[in-house]
C-alpha positions in Angstrom: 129.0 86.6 66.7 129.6 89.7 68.7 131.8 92.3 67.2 133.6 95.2 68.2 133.5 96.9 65.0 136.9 99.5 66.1 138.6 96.5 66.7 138.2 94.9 63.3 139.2 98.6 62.0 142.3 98.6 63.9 143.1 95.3 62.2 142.1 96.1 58.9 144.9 99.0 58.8 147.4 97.0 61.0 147.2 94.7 58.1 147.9 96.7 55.1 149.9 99.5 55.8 149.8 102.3 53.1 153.2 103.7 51.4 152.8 107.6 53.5 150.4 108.3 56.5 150.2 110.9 58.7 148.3 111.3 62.3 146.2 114.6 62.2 143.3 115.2 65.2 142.6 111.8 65.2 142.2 111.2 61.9 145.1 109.2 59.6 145.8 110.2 56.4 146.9 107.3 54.5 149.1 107.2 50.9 149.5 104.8 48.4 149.6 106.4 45.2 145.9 106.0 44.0 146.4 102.2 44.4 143.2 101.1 46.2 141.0 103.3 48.4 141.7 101.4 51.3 145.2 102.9 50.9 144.7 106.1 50.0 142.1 108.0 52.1 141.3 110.2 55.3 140.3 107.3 58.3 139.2 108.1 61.8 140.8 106.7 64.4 139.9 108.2 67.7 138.8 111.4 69.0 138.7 115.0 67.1 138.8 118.1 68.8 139.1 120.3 66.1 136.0 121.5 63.6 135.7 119.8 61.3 135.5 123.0 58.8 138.4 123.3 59.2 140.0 120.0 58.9 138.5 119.1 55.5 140.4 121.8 53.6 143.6 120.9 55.6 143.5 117.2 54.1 142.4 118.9 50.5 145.9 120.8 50.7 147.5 117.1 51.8 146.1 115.0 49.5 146.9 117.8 46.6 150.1 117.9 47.7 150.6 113.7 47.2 148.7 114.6 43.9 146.0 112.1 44.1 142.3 112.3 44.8 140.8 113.4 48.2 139.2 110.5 49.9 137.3 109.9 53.2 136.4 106.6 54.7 133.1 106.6 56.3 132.4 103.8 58.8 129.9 103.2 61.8 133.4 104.8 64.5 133.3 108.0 62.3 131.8 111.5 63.5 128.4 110.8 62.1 128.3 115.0 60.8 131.4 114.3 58.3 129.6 112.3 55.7 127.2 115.3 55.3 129.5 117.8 55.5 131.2 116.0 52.7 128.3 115.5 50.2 127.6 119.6 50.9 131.0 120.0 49.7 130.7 117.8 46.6 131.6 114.5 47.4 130.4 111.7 45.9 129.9 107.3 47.8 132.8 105.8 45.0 133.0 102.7 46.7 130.7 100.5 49.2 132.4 97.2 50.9 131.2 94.9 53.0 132.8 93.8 56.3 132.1 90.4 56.8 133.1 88.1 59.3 133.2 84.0 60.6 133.7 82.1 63.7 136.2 79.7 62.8 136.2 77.4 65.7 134.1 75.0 63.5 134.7 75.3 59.9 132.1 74.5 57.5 132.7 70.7 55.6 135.4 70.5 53.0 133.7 69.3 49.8 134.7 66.3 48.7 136.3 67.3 44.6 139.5 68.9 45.5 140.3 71.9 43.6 142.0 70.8 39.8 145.4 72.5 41.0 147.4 72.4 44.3 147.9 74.7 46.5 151.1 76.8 47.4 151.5 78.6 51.2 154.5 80.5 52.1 155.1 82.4 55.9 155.6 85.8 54.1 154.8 87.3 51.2 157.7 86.9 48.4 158.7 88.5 45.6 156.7 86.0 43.3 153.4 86.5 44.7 153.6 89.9 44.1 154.3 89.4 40.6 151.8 87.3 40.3 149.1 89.2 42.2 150.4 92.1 39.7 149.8 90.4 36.6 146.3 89.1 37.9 145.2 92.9 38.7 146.9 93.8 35.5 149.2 96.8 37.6 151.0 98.1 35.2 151.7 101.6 37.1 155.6 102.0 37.4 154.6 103.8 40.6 152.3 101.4 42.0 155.2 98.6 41.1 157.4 100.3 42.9 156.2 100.9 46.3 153.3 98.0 46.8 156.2 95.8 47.4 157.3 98.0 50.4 153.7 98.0 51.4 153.6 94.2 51.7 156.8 94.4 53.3 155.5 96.7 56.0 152.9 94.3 57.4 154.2 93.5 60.9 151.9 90.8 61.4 152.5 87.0 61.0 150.9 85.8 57.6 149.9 82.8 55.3 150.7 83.7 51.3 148.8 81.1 48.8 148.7 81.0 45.3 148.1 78.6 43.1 151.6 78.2 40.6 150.9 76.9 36.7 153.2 74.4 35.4 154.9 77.3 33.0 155.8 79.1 36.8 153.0 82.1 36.3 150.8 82.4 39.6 146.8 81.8 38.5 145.4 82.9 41.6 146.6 84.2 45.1 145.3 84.9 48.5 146.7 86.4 51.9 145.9 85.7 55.5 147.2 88.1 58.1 147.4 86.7 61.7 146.6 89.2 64.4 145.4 88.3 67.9 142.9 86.0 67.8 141.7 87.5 64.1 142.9 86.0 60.9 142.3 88.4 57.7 141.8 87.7 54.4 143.0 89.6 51.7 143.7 89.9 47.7 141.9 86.6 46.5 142.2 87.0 43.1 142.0 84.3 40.5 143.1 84.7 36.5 139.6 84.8 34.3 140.3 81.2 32.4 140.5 80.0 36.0 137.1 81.2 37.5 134.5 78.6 38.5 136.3 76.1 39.5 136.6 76.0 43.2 139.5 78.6 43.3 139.0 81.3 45.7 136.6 79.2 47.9 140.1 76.5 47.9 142.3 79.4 48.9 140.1 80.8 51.5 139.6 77.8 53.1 143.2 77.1 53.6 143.8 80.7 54.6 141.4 80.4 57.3 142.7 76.2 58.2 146.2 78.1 58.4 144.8 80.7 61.0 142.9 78.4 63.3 146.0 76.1 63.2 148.2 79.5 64.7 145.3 80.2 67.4 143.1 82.3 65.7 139.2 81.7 66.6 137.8 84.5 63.9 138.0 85.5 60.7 137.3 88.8 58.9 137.4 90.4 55.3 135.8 93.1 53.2 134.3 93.0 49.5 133.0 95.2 47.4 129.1 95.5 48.3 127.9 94.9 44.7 130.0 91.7 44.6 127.3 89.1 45.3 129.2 86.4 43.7 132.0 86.6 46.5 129.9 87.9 49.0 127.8 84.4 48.5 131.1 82.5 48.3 132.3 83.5 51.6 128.8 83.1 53.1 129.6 79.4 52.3 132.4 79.5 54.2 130.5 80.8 57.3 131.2 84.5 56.9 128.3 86.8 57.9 127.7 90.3 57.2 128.9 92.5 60.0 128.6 96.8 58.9 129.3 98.8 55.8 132.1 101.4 54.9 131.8 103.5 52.1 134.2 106.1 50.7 133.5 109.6 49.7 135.8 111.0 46.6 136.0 115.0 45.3 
């Protein structure tokens, strides 16, 4: 499948908007508090006319300023000199992810043993899910709890929330599907450890992506951690090939 890797990036940060960013010479400098790096980094999103000797130090000051670690996302869109210039001044690849992504026209068979517990899908993201999602990630940061809320709540796009609810009411797993154009994302599978290996996540993003083709969507894309073979084979299942690499670059 053909991809136009910008546009996935413009998806990617239409879908999960961080708690503080500002718009600097083409770059965005995004805040969440140190909650993922996703969130919290330095991203180039169109053209820079300014040196870039200078514009390093300038987000240094920023990201000082917000008291969290400097971070730059480097992806195949950004001014190829940066990721040098940034190991010459100390900064080390923290973080490798995989872009991956699926034609969903045609989904791959359902199997035939249905996952041991049902599934729940909500429109939005509630209050619950978060909870939940919380409790599988083990977030315990009073900042984090207090402003990843109003990061959910700042998605603009049209979304599909699933979790799988235990009878005692806790949330054992959760996924997120973000609707935008013709793209349907996938985001935060997580499932609780007892829970693993039993058809889970693959359950969860199967519906996620059933839910997106049923709104209009013909593609799919997520990202996962490079060294996660485990999911990255899971979602190869599902039809998801792998499409370019980001990396991030911490001081």
């Amino acid at each position: 499948m053909d991809i136009d890797i910008k546009t996935i990036e413009d998806l990617s940060l239409n879908a999960w908007p961080s708690f503080q960013m500002q718009v600097y010479d083409g770059w965005i400098l995004r805040y969440s508090g140190y909650y993922t790096h996703r969130t919290n980094c330095v991203e180039q999103i169109g053209a820079s006319i300014l040196p870039l000797s200078g514009k390093i130090p300038f987000c240094e000051r920023i990201y000082r300023r917000w008291g969290t670690p400097c971070i730059f996302k480097i992806s195949p869109i950004t001014d190829p000199a940066l990721d040098g210039l940034l190991a010459a001044r100390g900064y080390r690849i923290e973080h490798r992810v995989i872009n991956m992504t699926a034609d969903i026209r045609s989904l791959p068979a359902s199997p035939e043993n249905k996952p041991p517990l049902p599934l729940t899908v909500e429109s939005r993201v509630l209050p619950e899910w978060i909870d939940g999602l919380f409790s599988l990630k083990g977030t315990t940061d009073p900042l984090h709890r207090r402003i990843v809320p109003g990061m959910y709540a700042a998605i603009p796009m049209d979304e599909a929330a699933v979790s799988v609810r235990l009878p005692d009411g806790t949330i054992g797993a959760t996924g997120l599907g973000i609707l935008d154009r013709d793209f349907i994302g996938v985001y935060a599978i997580h499932v609780r450890e007892d829970l693993r290996r039993m058809g889970l996540a693959a359950a969860i993003v199967r519906r996620i992506l059933e839910e997106g083709r049923r709104a209009g969507a013909s593609r799919a894309y997520l990202q996962v951690v490079a060294d996660n073979m485990p999911a990255r084979n899971l979602y190869r299942k599902l039809g998801f090939t792998d499409a370019y690499a980001d990396w991030f670059r911490v001081k």
